[in-house]
TORKOL-4160 file (C-alpha; in steps of 0.2 Angstrom, whole numbers, padded with zeros to 4 digits, m for minus):
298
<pt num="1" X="0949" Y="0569" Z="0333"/>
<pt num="2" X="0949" Y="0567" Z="0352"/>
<pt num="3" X="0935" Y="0568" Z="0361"/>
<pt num="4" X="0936" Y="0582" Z="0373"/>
<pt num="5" X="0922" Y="0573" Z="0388"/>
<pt num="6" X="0930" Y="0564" Z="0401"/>
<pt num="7" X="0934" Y="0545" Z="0401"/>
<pt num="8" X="0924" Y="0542" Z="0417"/>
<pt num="9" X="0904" Y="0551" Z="0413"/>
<pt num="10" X="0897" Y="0559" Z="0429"/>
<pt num="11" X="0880" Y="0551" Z="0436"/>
<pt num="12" X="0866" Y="0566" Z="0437"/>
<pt num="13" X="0857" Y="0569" Z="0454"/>
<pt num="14" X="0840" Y="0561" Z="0457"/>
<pt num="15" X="0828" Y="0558" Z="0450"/>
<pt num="16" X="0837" Y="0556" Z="0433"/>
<pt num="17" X="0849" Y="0540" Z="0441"/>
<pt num="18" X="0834" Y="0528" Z="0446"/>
<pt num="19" X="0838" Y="0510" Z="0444"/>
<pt num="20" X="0827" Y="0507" Z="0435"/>
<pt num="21" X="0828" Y="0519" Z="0420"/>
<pt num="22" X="0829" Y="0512" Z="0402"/>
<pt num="23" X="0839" Y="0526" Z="0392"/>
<pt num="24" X="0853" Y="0536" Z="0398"/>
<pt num="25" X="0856" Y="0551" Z="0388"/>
<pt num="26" X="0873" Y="0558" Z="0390"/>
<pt num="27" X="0876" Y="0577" Z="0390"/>
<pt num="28" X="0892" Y="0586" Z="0381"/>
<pt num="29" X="0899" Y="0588" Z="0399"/>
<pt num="30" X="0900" Y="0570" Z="0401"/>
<pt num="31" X="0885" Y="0570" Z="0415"/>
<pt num="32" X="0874" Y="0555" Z="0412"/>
<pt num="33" X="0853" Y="0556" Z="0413"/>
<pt num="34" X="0846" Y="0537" Z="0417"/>
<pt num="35" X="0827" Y="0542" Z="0414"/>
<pt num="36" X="0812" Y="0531" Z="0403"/>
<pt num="37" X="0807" Y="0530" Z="0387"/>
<pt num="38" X="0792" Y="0530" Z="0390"/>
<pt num="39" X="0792" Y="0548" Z="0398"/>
<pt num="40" X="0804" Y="0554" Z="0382"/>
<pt num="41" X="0792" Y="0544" Z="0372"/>
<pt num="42" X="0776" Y="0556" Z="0377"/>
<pt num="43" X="0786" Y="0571" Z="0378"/>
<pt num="44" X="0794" Y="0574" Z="0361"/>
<pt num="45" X="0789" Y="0566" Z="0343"/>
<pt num="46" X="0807" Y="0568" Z="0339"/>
<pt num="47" X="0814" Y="0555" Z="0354"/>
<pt num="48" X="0796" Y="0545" Z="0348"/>
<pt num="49" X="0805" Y="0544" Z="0330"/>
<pt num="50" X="0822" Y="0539" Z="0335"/>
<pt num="51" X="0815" Y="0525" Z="0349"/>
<pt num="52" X="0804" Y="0521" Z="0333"/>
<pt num="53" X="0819" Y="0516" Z="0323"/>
<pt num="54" X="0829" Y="0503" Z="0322"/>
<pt num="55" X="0847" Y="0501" Z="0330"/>
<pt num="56" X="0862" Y="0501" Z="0320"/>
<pt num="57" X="0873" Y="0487" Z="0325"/>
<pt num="58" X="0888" Y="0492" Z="0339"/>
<pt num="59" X="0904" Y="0496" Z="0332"/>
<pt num="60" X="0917" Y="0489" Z="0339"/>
<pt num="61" X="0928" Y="0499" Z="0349"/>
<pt num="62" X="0913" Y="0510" Z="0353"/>
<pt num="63" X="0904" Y="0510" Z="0370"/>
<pt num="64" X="0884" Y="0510" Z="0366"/>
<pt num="65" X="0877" Y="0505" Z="0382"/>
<pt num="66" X="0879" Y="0506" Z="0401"/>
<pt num="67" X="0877" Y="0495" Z="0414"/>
<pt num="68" X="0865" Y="0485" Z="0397"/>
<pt num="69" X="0857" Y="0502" Z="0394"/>
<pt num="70" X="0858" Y="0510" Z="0380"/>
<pt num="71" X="0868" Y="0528" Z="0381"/>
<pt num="72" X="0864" Y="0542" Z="0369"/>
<pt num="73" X="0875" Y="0555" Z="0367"/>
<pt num="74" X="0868" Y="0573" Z="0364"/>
<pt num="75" X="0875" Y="0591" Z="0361"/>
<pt num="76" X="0868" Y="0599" Z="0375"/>
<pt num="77" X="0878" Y="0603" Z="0393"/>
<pt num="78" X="0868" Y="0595" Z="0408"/>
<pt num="79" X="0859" Y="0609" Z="0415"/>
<pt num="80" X="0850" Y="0612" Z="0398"/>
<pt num="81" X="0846" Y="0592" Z="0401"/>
<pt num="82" X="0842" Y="0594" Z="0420"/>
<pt num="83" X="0828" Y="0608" Z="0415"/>
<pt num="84" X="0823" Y="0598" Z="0400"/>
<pt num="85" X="0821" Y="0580" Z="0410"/>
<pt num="86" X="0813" Y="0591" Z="0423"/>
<pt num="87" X="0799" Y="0598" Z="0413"/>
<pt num="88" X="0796" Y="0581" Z="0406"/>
<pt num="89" X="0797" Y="0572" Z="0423"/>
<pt num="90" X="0782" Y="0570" Z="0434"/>
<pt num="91" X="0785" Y="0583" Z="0449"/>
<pt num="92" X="0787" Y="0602" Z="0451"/>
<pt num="93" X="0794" Y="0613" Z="0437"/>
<pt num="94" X="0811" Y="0616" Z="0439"/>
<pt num="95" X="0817" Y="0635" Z="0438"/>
<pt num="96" X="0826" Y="0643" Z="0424"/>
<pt num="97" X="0837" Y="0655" Z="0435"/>
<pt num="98" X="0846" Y="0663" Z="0419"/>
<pt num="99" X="0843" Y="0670" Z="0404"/>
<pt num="100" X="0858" Y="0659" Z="0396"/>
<pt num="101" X="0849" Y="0644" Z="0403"/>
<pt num="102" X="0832" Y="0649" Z="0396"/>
<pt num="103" X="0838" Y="0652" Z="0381"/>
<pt num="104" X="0848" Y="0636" Z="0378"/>
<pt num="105" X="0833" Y="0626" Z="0385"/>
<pt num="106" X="0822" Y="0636" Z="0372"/>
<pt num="107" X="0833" Y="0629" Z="0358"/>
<pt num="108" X="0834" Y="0613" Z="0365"/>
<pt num="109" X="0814" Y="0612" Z="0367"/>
<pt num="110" X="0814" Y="0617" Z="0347"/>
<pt num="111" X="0825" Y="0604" Z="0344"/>
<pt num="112" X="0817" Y="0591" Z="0351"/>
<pt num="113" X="0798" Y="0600" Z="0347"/>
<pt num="114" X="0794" Y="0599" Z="0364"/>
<pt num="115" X="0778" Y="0612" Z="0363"/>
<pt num="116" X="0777" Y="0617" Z="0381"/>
<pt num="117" X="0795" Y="0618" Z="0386"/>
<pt num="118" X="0796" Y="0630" Z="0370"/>
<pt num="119" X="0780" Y="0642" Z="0379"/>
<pt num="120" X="0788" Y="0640" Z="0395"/>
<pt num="121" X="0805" Y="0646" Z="0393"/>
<pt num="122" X="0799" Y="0659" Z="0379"/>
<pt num="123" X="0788" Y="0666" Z="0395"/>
<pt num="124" X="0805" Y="0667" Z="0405"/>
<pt num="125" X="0814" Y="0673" Z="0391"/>
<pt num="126" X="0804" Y="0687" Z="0390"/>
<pt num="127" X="0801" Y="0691" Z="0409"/>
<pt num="128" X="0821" Y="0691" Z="0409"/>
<pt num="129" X="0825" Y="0700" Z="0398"/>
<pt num="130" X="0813" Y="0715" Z="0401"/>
<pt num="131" X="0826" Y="0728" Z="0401"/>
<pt num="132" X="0837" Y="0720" Z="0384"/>
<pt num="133" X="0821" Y="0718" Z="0370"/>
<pt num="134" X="0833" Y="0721" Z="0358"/>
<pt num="135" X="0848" Y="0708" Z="0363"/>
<pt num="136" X="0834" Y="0696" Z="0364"/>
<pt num="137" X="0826" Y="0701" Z="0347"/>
<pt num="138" X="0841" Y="0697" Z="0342"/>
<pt num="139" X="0842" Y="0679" Z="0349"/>
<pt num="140" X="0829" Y="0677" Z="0340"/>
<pt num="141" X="0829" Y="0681" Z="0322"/>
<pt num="142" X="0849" Y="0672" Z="0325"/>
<pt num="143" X="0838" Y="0658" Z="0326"/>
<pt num="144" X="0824" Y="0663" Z="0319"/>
<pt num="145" X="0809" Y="0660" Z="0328"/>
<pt num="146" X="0798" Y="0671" Z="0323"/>
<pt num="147" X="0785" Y="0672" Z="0336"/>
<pt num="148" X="0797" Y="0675" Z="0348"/>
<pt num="149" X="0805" Y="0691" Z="0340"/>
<pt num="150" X="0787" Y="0700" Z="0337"/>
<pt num="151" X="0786" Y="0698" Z="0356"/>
<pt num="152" X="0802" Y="0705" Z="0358"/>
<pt num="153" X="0800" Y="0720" Z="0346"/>
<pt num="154" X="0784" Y="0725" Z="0353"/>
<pt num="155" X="0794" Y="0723" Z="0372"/>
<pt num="156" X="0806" Y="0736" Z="0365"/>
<pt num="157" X="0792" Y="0748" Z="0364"/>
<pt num="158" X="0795" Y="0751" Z="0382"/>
<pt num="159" X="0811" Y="0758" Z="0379"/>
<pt num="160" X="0812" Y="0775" Z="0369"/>
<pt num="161" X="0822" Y="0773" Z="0352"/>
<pt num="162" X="0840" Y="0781" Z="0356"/>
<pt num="163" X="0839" Y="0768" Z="0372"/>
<pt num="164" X="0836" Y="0753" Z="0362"/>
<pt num="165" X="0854" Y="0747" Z="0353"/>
<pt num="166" X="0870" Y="0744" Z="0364"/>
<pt num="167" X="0881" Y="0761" Z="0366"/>
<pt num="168" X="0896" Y="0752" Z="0370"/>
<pt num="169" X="0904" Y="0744" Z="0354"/>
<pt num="170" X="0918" Y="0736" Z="0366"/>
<pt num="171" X="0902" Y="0725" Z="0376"/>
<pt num="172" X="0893" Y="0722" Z="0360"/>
<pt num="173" X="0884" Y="0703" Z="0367"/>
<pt num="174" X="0887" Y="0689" Z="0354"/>
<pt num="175" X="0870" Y="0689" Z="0347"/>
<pt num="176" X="0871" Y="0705" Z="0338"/>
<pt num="177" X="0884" Y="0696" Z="0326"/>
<pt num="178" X="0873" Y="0686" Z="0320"/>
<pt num="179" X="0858" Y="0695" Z="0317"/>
<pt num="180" X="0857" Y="0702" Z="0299"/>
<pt num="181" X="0857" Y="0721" Z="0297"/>
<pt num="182" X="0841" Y="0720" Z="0289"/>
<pt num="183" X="0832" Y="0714" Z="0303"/>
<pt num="184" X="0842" Y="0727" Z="0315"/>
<pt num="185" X="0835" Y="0739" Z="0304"/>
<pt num="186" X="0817" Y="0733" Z="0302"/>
<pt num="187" X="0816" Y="0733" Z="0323"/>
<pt num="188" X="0821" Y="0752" Z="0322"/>
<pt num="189" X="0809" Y="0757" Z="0308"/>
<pt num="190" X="0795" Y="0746" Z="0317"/>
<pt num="191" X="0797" Y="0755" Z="0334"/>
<pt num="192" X="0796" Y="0770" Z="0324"/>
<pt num="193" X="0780" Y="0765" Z="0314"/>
<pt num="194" X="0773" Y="0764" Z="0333"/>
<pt num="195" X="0777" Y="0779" Z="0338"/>
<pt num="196" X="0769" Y="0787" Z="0321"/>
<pt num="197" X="0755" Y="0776" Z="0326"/>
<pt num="198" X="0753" Y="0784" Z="0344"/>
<pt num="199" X="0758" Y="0803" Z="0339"/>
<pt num="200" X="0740" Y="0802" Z="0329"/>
<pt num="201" X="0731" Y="0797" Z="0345"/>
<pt num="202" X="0723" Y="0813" Z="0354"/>
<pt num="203" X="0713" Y="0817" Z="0373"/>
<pt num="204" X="0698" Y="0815" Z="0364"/>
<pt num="205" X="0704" Y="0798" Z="0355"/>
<pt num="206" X="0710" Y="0790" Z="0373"/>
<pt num="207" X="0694" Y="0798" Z="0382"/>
<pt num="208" X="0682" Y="0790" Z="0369"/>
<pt num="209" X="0689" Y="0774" Z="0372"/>
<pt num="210" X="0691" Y="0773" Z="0391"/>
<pt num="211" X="0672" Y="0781" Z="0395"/>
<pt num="212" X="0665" Y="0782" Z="0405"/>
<pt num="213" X="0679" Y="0795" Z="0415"/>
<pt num="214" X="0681" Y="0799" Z="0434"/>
<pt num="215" X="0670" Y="0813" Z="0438"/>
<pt num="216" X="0671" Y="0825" Z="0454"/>
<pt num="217" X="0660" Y="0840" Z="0458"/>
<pt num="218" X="0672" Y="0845" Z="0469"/>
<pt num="219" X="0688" Y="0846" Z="0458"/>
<pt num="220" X="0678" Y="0844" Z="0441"/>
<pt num="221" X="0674" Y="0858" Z="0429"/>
<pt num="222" X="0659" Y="0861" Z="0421"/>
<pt num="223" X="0650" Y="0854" Z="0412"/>
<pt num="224" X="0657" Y="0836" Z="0413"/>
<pt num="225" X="0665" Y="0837" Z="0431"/>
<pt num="226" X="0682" Y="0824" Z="0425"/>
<pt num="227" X="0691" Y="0824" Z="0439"/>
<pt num="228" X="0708" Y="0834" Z="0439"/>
<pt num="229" X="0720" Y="0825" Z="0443"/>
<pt num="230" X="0715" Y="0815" Z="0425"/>
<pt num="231" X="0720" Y="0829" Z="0415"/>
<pt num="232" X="0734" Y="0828" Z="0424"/>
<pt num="233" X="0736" Y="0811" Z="0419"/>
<pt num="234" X="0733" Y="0814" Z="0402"/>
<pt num="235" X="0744" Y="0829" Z="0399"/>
<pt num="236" X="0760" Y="0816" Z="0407"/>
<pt num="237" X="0753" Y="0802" Z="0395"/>
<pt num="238" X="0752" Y="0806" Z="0377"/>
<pt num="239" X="0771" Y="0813" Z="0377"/>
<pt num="240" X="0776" Y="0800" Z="0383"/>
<pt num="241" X="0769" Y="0788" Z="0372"/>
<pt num="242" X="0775" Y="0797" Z="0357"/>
<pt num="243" X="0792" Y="0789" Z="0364"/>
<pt num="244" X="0786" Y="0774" Z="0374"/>
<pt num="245" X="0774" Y="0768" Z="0360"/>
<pt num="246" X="0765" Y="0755" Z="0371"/>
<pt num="247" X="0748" Y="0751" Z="0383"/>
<pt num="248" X="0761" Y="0745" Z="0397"/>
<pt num="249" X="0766" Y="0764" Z="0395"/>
<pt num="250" X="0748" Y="0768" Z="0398"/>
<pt num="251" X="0749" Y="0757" Z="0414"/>
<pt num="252" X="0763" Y="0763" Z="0421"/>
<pt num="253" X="0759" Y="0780" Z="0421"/>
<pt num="254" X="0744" Y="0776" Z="0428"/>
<pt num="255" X="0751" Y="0767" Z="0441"/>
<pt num="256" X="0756" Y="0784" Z="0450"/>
<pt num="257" X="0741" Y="0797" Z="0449"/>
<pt num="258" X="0745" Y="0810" Z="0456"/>
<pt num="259" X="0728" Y="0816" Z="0464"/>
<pt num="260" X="0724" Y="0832" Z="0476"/>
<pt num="261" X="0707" Y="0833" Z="0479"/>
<pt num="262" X="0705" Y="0824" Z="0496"/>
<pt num="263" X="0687" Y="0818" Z="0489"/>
<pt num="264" X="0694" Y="0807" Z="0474"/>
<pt num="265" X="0707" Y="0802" Z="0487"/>
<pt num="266" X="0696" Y="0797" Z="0496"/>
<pt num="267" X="0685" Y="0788" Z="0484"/>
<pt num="268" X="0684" Y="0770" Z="0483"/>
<pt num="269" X="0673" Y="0771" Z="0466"/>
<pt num="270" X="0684" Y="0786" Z="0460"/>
<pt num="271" X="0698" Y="0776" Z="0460"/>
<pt num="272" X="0692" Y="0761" Z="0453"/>
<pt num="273" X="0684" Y="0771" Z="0439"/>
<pt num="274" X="0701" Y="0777" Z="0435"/>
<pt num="275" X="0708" Y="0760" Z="0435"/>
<pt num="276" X="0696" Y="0752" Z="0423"/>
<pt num="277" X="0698" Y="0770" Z="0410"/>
<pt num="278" X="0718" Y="0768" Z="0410"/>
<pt num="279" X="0715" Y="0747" Z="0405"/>
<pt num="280" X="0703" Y="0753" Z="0392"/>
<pt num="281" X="0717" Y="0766" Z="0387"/>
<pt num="282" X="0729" Y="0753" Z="0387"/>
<pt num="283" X="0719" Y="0739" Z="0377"/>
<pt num="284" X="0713" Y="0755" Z="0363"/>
<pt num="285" X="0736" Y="0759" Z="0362"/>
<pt num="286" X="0740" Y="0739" Z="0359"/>
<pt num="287" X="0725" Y="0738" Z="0346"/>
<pt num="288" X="0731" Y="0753" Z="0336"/>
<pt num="289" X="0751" Y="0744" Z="0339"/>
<pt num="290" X="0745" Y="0727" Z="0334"/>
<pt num="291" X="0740" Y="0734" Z="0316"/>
<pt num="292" X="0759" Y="0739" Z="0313"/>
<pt num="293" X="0766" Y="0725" Z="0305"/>
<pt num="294" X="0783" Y="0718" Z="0307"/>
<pt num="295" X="0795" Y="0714" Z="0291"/>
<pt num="296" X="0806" Y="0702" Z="0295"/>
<pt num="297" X="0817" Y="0689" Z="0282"/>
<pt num="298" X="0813" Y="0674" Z="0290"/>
């Protein structure tokens, strides 16, 4: 077979072309890394097994080195490379820009069992794809890492249930191909146990939790003087929990009270009362969601 990469490899960009580099790694593109390895040494147990063993012999017909420094190809396209050889190297953190190059660069870190590119481009991962928890759960039970999917399935709790799956068959994104239906189905009946979970919760449940509440004299009723606009709160929060099974739910609601009485408007300690009761209201939701336990095949 042909190879497809061009006769002539590409040099990177700086830093990974310094003269005196010792390894060149050569991505699928045909871009060439010059880098240490020293630095892949301490980065990755895998690149400290293979420097660990010994050479084969070069075959002939067969270009092993450049410029006397040993070449190794690898299956991954240079910008997964660049952000890899990034982290590694002494300097700023590169930036993944894209969801495409945070997940190749998660599989690569896996790969190579490189621990903190692994956290680092899950945390992007999950920033990125906010709005798409379940094109990501996807991505990964496809390549099964566990962790990763747990984080995803408990992201989709943002999103009520008949928003969660693609509506457009013709758009359908590659990774839903992969994932088995039973895994599709166990993300649907998990969201579905959380909202179970949270349709149990009551005012009184969420009030215990978050004490102690706002109070007014002005706007309050007797004999506990809660300040109105948290029943207001309140009444906005537990339906939509009962679709948005989550404490980021609990958060966002909270984030625009709507409150009337100019004396909690006014209130410096009003307000931050409120603020530390919808954290506690968030913290008691995520409790009662981490107890619903995933299934998952892998």
């Amino acid at each position: 077979m042909t190879d497809p990469r061009p006769t002539s490899p590409n040099s990177a960009k700086p830093p990974f072309n310094h003269p005196r580099a010792d390894i060149i790694l050569r991505s699928s593109d045909n871009v060439d890394f010059a880098t240490f390895k020293s630095i892949l040494f301490l980065s990755s147990p895998v690149f400290e097994d293979m420097f660990s063993m010994p050479q084969p012999p070069r075959r002939a017909g067969t270009q092993v080195d450049k410029d006397d420094i040993p070449v190794v190809d690898l299956s991954e396209d240079s910008r997964t490379l660049e952000l890899l050889l990034g982290f590694c190297h002494p300097g700023d953190r590169p930036i993944i820009e894209t969801v495409v190059e945070a997940r190749n660069l998660l599989v690569a870190a896996m790969k190579y069992d490189i621990g903190f590119i692994r956290v680092a481009s899950k945390e992007r991962l999950l920033a990125l794809e906010k709005s798409e928890p379940a094109s990501l759960f996807a991505f990964a039970c496809t390549h099964k890492i566990r962790d990763l999917a747990i984080d995803a399935a408990k992201l989709a709790l943002q999103i009520p249930e008949p928003d969660l799956l693609p509506k457009n068959p013709s758009i359908l994104p590659p990774e839903f191909f992969s994932i088995s239906a039973g895994n599709l189905m166990h993300l649907l009946f998990y969201h579905r146990a959380c909202v179970a979970v949270t349709a149990g919760i009551i005012t009184t449940d969420l009030d215990l939790a978050a004490q102690p509440l706002p109070r007014c004299t002005s706007c309050g009723a007797h004999p506990q003087y809660v300040c109105s606009f948290w029943r207001d709160f309140q009444s906005r929060l537990l339906p939509t929990l009962r679709r948005r099974p989550s404490g980021e739910t609990v958060m966002t609601i909270g984030r625009y009270l709507s409150i009337s009485c100019s004396h909690c408007a006014g209130s410096d300690a009003i307000r931050n009362d409120a603020n530390v009761c919808i954290k506690k209201m968030a913290v008691r939701v995520d409790d009662l969601i981490n107890k619903v336990p995933l299934h998952l095949d892998f």
